[in-house]
C-alpha positions as CSV (number, residue, x, y, z in Angstrom):
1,X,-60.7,-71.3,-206.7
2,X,-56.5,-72.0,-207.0
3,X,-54.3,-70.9,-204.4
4,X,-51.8,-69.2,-205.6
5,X,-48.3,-68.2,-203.5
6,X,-46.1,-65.7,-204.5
7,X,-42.3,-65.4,-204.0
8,X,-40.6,-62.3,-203.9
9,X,-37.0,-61.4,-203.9
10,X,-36.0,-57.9,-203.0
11,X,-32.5,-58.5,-203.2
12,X,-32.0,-61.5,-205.8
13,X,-28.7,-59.9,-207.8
14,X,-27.0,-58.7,-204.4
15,X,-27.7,-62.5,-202.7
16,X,-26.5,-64.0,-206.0
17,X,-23.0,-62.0,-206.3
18,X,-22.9,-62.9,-202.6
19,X,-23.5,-66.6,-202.7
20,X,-21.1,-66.8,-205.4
21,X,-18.2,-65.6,-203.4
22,X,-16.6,-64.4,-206.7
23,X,-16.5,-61.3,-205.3
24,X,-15.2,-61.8,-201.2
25,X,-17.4,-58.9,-200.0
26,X,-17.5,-58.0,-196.5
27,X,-21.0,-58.6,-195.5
28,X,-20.9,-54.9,-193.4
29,X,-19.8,-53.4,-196.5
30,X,-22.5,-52.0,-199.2
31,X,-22.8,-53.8,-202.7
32,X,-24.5,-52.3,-205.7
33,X,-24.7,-53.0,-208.9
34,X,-24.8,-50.8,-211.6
35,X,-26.1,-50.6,-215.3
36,X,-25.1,-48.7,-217.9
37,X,-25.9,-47.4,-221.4
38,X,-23.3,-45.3,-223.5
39,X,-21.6,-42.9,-220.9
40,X,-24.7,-42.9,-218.7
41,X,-24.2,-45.5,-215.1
42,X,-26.8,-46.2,-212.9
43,X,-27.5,-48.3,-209.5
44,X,-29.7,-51.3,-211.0
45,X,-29.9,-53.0,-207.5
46,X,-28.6,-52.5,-204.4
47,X,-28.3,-54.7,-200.9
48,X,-30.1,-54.3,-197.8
49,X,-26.7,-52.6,-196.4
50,X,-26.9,-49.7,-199.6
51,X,-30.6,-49.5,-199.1
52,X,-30.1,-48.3,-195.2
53,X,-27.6,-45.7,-196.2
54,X,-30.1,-43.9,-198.6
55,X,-29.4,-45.8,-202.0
56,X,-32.5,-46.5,-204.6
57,X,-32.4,-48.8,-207.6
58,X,-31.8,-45.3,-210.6
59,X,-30.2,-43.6,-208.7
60,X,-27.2,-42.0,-210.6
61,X,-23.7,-44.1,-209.8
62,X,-21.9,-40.9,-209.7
63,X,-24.2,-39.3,-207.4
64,X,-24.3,-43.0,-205.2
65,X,-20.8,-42.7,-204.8
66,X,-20.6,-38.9,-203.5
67,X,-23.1,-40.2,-200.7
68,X,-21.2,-43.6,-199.9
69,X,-17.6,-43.6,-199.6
70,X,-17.3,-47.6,-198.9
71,X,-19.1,-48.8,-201.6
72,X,-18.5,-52.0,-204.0
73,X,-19.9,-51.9,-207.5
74,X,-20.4,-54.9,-209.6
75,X,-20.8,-54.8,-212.8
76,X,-25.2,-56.4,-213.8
77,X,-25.4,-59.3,-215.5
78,X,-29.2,-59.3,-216.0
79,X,-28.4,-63.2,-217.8
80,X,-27.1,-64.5,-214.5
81,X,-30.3,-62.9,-212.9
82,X,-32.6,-64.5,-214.9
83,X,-30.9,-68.0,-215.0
84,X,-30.8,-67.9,-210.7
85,X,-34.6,-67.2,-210.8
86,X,-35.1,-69.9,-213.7
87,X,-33.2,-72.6,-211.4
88,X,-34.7,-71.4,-208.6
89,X,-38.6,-71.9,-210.4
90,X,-37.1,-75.5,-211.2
91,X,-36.3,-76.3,-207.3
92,X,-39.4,-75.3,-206.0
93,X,-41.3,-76.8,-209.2
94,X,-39.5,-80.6,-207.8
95,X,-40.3,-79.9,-203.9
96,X,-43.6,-77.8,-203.8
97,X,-46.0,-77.3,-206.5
98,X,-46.5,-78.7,-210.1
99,X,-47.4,-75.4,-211.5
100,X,-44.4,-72.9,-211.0
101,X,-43.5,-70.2,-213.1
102,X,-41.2,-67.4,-213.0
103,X,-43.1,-64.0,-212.6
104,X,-41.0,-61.0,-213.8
105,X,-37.1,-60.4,-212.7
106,X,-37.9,-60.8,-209.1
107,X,-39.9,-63.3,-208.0
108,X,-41.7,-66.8,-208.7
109,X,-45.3,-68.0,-208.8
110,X,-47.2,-71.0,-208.2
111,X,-50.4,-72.7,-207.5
112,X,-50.2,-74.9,-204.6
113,X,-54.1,-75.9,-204.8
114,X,-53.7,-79.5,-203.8
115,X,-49.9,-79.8,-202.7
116,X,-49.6,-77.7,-199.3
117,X,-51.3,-80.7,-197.7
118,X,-47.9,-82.3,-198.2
119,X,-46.3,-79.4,-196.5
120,X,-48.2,-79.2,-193.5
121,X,-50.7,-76.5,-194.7
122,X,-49.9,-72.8,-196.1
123,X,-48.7,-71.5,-193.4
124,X,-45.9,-74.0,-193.1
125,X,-45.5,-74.3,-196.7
126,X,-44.6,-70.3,-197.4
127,X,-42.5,-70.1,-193.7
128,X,-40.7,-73.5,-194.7
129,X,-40.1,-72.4,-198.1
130,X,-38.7,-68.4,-197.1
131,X,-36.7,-70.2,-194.0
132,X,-35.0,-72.7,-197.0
133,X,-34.7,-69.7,-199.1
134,X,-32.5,-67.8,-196.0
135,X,-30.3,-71.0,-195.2
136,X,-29.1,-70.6,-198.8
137,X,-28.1,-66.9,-198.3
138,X,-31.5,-65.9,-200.4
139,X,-33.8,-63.1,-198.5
140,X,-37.6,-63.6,-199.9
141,X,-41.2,-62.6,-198.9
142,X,-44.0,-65.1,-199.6
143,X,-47.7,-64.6,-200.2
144,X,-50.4,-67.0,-200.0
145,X,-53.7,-65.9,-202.3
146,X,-56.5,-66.4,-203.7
147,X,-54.9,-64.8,-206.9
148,X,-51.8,-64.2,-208.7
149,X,-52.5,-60.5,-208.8
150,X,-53.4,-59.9,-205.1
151,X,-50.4,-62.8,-204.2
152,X,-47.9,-60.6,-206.2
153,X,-49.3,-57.3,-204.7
154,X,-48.5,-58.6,-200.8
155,X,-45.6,-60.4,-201.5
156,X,-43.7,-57.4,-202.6
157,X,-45.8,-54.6,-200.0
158,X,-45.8,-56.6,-196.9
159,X,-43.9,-55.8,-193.9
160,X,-43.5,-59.5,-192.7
161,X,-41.5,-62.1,-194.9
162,X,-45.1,-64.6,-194.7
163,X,-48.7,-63.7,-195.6
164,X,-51.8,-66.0,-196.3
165,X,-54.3,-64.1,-197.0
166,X,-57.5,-66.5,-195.8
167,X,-59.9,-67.9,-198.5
168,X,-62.9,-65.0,-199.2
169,X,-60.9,-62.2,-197.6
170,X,-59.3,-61.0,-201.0
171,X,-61.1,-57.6,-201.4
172,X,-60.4,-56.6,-197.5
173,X,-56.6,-57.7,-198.0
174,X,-55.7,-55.8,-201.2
175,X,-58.4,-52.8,-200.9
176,X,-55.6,-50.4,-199.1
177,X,-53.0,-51.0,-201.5
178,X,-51.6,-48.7,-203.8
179,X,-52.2,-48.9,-207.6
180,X,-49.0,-49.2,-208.3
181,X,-49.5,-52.9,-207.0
182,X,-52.4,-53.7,-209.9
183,X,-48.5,-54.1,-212.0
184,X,-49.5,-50.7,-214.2
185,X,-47.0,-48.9,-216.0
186,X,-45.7,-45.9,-215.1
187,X,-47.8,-43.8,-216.9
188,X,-51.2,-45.4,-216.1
189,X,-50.5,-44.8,-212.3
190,X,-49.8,-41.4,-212.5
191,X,-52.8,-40.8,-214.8
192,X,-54.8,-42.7,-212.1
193,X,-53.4,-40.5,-209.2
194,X,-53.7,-37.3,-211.3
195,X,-57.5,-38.2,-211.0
196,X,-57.1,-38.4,-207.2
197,X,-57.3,-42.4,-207.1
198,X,-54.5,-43.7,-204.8
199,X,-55.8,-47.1,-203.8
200,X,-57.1,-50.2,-205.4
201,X,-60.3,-49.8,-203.2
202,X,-60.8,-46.3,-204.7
203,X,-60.1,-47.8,-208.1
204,X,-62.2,-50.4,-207.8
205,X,-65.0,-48.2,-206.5
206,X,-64.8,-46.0,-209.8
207,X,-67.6,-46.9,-212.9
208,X,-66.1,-49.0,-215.3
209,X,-66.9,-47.3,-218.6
210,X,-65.1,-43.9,-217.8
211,X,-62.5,-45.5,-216.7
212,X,-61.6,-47.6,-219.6
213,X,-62.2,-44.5,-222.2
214,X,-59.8,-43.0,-220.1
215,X,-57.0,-45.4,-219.8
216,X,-57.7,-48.0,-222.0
217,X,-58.8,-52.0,-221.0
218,X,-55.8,-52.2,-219.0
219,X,-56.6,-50.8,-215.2
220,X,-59.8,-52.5,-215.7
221,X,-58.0,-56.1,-216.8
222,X,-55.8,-56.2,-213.9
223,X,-58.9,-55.5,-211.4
224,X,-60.6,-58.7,-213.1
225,X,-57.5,-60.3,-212.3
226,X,-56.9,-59.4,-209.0
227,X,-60.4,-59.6,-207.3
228,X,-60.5,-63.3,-209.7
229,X,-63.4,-62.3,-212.1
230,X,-60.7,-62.6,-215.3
231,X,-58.6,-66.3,-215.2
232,X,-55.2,-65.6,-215.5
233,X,-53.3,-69.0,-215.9
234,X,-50.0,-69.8,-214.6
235,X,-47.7,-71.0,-217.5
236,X,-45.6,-74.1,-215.8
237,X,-42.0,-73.9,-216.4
238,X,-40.9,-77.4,-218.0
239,X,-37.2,-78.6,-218.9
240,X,-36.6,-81.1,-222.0
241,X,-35.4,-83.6,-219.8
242,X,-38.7,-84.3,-217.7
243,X,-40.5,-86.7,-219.1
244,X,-43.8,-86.2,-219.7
245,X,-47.0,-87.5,-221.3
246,X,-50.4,-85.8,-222.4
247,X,-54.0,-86.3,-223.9
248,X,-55.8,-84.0,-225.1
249,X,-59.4,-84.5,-226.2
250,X,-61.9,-83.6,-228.9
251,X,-64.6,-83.4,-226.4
252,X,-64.1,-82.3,-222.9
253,X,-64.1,-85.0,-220.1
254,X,-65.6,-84.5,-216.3
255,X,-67.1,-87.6,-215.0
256,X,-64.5,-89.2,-212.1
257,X,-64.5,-92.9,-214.0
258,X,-63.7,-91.5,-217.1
259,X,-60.8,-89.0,-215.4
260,X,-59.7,-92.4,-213.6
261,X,-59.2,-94.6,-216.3
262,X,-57.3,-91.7,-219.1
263,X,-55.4,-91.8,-215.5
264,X,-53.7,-95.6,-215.6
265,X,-53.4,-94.8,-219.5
266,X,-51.1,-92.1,-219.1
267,X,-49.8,-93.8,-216.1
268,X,-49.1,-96.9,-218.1
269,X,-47.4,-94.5,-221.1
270,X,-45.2,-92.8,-218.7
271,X,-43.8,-96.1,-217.0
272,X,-42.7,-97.3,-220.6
273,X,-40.9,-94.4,-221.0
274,X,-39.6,-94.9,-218.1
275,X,-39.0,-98.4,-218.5
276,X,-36.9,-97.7,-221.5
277,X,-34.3,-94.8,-220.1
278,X,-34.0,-97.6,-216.6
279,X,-35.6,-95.1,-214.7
280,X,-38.3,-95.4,-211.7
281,X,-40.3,-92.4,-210.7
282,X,-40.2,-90.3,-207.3
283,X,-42.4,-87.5,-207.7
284,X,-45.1,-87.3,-210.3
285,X,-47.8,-84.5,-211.4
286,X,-51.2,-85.3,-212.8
287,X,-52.1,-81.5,-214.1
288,X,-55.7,-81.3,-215.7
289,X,-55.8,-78.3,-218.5
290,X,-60.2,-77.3,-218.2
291,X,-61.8,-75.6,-220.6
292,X,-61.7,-72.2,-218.9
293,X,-58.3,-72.0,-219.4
294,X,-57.9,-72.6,-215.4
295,X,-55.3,-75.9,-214.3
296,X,-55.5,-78.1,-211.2
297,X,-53.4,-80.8,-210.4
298,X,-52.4,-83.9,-208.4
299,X,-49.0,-84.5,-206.7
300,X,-48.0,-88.2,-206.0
301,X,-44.5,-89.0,-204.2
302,X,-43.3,-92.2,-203.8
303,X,-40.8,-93.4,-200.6
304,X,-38.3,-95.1,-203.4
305,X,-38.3,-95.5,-206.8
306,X,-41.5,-97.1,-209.3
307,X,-42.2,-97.5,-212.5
308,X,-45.5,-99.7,-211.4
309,X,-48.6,-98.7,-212.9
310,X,-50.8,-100.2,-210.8
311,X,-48.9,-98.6,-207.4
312,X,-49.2,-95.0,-209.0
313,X,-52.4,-95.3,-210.5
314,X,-53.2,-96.1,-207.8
315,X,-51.7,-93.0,-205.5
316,X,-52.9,-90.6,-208.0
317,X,-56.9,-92.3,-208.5
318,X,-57.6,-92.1,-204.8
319,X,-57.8,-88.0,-205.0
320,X,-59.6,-87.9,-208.5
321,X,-62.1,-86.6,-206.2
322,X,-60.5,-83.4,-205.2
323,X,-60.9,-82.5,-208.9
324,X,-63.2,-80.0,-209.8
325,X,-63.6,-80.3,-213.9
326,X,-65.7,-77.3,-214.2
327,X,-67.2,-77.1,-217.6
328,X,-64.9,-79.7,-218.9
329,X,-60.8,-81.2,-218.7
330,X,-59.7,-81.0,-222.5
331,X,-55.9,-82.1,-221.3
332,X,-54.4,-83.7,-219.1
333,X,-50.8,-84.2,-218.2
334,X,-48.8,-86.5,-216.2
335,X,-45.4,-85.3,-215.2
336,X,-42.3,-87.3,-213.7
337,X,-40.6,-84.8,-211.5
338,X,-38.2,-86.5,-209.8
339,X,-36.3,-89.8,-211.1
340,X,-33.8,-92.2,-210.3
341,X,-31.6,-95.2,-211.8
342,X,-34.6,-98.1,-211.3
343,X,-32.7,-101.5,-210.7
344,X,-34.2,-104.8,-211.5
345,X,-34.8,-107.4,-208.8
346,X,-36.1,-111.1,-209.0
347,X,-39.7,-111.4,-208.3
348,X,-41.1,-113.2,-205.6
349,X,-42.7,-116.9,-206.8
350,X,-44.5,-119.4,-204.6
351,X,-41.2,-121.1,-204.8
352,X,-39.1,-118.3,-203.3
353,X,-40.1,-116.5,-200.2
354,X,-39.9,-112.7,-199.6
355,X,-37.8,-112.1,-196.3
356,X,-38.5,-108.6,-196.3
357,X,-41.7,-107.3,-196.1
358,X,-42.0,-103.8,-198.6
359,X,-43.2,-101.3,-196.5
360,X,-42.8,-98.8,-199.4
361,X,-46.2,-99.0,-200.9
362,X,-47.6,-98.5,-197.0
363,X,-45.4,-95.4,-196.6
364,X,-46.5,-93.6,-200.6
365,X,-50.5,-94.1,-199.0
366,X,-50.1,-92.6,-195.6
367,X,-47.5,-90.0,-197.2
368,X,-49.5,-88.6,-199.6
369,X,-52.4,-88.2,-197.2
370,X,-50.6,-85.5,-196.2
371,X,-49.2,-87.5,-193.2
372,X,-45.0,-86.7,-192.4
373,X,-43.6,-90.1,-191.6
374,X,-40.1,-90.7,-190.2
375,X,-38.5,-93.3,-188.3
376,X,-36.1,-92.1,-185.4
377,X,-32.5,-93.8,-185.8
378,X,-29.4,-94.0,-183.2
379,X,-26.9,-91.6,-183.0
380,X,-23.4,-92.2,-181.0
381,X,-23.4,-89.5,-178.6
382,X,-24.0,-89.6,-174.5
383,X,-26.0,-87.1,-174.5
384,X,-29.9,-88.0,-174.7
385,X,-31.5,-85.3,-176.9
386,X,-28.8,-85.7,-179.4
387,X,-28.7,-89.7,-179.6
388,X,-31.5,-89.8,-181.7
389,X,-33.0,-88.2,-185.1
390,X,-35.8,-88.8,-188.0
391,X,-34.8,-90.3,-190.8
392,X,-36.5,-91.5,-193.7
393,X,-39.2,-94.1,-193.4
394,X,-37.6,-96.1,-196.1
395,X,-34.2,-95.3,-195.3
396,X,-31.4,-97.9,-195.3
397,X,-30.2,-99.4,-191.8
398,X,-27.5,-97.7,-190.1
399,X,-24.5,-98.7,-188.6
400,X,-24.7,-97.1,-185.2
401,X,-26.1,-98.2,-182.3
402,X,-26.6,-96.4,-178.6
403,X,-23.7,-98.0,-176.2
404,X,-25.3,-97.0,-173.0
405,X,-24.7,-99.6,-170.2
406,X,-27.5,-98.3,-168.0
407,X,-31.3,-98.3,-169.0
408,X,-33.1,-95.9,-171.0
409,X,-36.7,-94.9,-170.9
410,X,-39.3,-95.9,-173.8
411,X,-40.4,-92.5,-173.9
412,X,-38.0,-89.6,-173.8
413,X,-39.6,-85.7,-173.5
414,X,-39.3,-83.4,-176.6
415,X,-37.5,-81.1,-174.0
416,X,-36.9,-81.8,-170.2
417,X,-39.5,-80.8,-167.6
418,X,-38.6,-79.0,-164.5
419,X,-39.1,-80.7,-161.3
420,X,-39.5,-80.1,-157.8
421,X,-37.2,-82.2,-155.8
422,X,-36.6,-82.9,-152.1
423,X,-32.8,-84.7,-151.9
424,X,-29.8,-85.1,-150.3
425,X,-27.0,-83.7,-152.0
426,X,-24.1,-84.2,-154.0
427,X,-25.3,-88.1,-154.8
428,X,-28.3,-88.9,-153.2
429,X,-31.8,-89.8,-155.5
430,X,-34.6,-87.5,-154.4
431,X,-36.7,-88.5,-151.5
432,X,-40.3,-86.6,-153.3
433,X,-40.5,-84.4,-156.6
434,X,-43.4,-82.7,-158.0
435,X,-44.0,-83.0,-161.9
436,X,-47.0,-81.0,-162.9
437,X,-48.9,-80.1,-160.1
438,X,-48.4,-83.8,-158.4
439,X,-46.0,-84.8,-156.1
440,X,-44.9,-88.1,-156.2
441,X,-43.0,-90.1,-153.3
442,X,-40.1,-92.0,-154.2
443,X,-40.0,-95.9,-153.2
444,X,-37.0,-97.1,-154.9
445,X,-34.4,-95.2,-156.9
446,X,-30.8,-96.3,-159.0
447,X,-27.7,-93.7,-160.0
448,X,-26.2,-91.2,-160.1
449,X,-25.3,-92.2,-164.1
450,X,-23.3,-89.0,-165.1
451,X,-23.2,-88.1,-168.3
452,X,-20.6,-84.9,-169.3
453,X,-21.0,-82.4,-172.1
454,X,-19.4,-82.9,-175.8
455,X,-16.2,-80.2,-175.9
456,X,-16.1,-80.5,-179.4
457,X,-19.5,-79.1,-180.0
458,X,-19.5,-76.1,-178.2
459,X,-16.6,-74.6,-175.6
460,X,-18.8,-74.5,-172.1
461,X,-19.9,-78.1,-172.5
462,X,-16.3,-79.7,-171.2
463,X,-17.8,-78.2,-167.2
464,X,-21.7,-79.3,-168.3
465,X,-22.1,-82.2,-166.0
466,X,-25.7,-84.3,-165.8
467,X,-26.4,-87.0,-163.0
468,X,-29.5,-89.2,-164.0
469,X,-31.2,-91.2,-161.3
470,X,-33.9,-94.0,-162.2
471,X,-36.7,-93.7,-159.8
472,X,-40.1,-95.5,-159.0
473,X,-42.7,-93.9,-157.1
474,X,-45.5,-95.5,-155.0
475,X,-47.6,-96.4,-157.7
476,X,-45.1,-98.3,-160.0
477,X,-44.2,-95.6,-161.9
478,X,-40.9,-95.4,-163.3
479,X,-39.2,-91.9,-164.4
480,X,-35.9,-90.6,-165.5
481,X,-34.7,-87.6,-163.3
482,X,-31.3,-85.7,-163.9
483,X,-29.6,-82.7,-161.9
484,X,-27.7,-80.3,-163.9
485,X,-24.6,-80.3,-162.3
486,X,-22.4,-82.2,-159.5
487,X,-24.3,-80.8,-156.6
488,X,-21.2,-79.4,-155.8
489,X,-20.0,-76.6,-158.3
490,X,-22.0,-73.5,-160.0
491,X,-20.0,-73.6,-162.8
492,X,-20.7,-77.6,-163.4
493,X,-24.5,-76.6,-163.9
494,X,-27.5,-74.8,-162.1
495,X,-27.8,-77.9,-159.9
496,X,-31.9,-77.8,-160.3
497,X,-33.8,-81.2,-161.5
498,X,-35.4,-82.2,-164.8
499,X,-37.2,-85.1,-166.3
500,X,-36.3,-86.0,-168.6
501,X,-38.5,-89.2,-169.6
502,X,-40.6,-92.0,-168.5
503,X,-40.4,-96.3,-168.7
504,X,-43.3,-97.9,-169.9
């Protein structure tokens, strides 16, 4: 069964005028925007500002404006709406999921069944994706489901910006939600609540046949959907500049050697058409069409550009297994996401040796494993936490290098540890300390190195002073202490000890 995640954005034409800064409104001050059709105006959307002072989306503009004094109106452009959610569906179709489609005027949809590995799971994938979303000014709820239906239900009725709903716990998740969430019209949930049914539980509890002589196929259609008895495919969203190659065949394929080798085929197709635009590939999708009118699909990302056959045949053959082919594949489809200018370089003879070792092909394995590989590069500042950050695996050399005169430990904490410490102040190393639970005598010891704080990061660090000590303790061990502050002066720091990191 797919898993499907919905996005949903209560507030996508207010975050749009916003973000475009067209319109230089206060972010205290409530925006709406309103529709209108002959002489008659009405609130089409409003911010989260408008919506705490008691204005609804049909409300009257006239009667918004008697409650609201302080209230900016902009004029809808439902064609700018729909073009921020279609580039929106494109963004997250490049960096999440090969299936992603927009679903209705406020939200996106897509089946992340074999590509949240490569975020770290669902939970990180949806929370990574609604965080992204708020950097960019965007406020979104996501929903991870087992359906499209029950995805789109939470996503727009939960409370919390991220659900995921665990696999088999469908029915129990959606069973107190209105019918309104079953995406009804208007009519059909009144008729429905007319007849005393409320909930999707109670709907689903009533006999089938009465129900649909009573409100046609419809109520009953959307239950199939919802609890996943009925398919209901996600249409991908596709641009005419992907490139892209497809079989189909006359008889439907499921054995894994036969999936496998229409794989390097369309592998091999794609990198001639790549070959001929001077392109190389950096994020592809395999997406196999079944006959049950169901898609699942592979995700392969590479560290630089390819156009090898063999290297992404390869990347994509090695998880044929997590295909399930059901009754059949009768399409399949490779897809190059991502692409860049691919320049060609002299290759290696046994005449002229490679200097370099690739690590490239190394780093597309472990990667799309699910594993998140970085290498940790210098950074010129004094202070430790900040002279360091991931970068790329593959990522070019860079030109800075740390400057420190005095040694630095092999292992530096994710955050520094409080200690325990028996000294002599304002200069003097500690005599003992305690680091979890032990306490550890100190033999030999070298410092005070002080380092002060950077003034142009933030306006207290100017009086942020650190003095670092090297010390050894009676069993060889080597660890890098620091007290905040001189030992002197509050204001310099709270004058208790950290470590900070340990020498191998």
């Amino acid at each position: 069964m797919p898993r499907v995640v919905s996005v949903y954005f209560p507030y996508l034409t207010t975050d749009r005028i916003r973000r475009s800064g067209a319109e230089a409104i206060p972010v205290d001050q409530p925006l709406v925007v309103v529709s209108k059709s002959g002489s008659k105006r009405w609130l089409s959307a409003v911010d989260r500002v408008a919506l705490g002072l008691g204005l609804r989306p049909g409300m009257p503009t006239s009667k918004a404006q008697a409650m609201v004094a302080n209230l900016a109106m902009v004029d809808a452009e439902p064609a700018e709406d729909a073009a921020t959610l279609k580039r929106l569906a494109l963004w997250m179709l490049r960096q999440y999921s090969p299936v992603v489609a927009v679903d209705g005027t406020d939200g996106i949809v897509m089946d992340t069944e074999g590509a949240d590995h490569l975020q770290g799971g669902e939970e990180l994938l949806a929370s990574g994706l609604v965080n992204r979303l708020r950097s960019r000014g965007l406020a979104a709820r996501a929903a991870v489901a087992d359906t499209w239906g029950a995805a789109h239900a939470i996503a727009r009725l939960a409370s919390v910006e991220v659900t995921v709903v665990p696999r088999g716990s469908l029915a129990k998740a959606v069973a107190g939600l209105p019918v309104q969430a079953l995406r009804l019209s208007a009519e059909t949930v009144q008729a429905l609540r007319s007849f005393g049914v409320e909930t999707i539980g109670q709907l689903s509890a009533m006999p089938r046949a009465p129900l649909t002589l009573r409100l046609g196929p419809e109520p009953a259609r959307r239950l199939d959907q919802m609890f996943g008895r009925l398919a209901e495919p996600i249409e991908p969203i596709r641009t005419p500049e992907l490139v892209e190659v497809s079989k189909n065949f006359p008889e439907p394929i499921g054995a894994a050697e036969t999936i496998a080798k229409y794989t390097r085929r369309l592998v091999g197709m794609l990198s001639t058409r790549l070959e001929r635009q001077g392109l190389g590939v950096r994020r592809c999708d395999l997406v196999f069409q079944r006959v049950d009118n169901t898609r699942q699909h592979l995700r392969a990302g590479l560290a630089k550009p390819v156009r090898d056959p063999a290297r992404i045949s390869k990347l994509l053959c090695d998880r044929i297994e997590k295909i399930d082919p059901g009754f059949g594949i009768e399409k399949m489809t490779l897809v190059a996401l991502m692409v860049e200018p691919l320049e060609e370089h002299q290759v290696a003879t046994e005449l002229i040796e490679e200097s370099v070792v690739d690590l490239a092909p190394l780093v597309d394995i472990l990667g799309n494993r699910g594993h998140r590989l970085y290498r940790v590069a210098p950074v010129a500042s004094d202070v430790p936490e900040r002279s360091v950050k991931r970068i790329a695996p593959t990522a070019p050399e860079r030109a800075e290098t740390w400057v420190a005169k005095w040694p630095r430990p092999s292992r530096l904490l994710a955050s520094p540890e409080p200690i325990e410490v028996v000294a002599l102040l304002p200069d003097h190393p500690p005599a003992a300390f305690t680091w979890r639970g032990k306490r550890r005598k100190v033999k030999r010891a070298d410092g005070p190195e002080r380092i002060f704080g950077e003034w142009w990061l933030r306006p207290r660090e100017p009086q942020a002073v650190r003095d670092y000590f090297v010390v050894e303790d009676e069993f060889g061990e080597r660890f890098w202490v620091y007290r905040a502050g001189d030992g002197v002066d509050l204001g310099t720091g709270s004058q208790r000890w950290f470590l900070h990191g340990i020498f191998g």
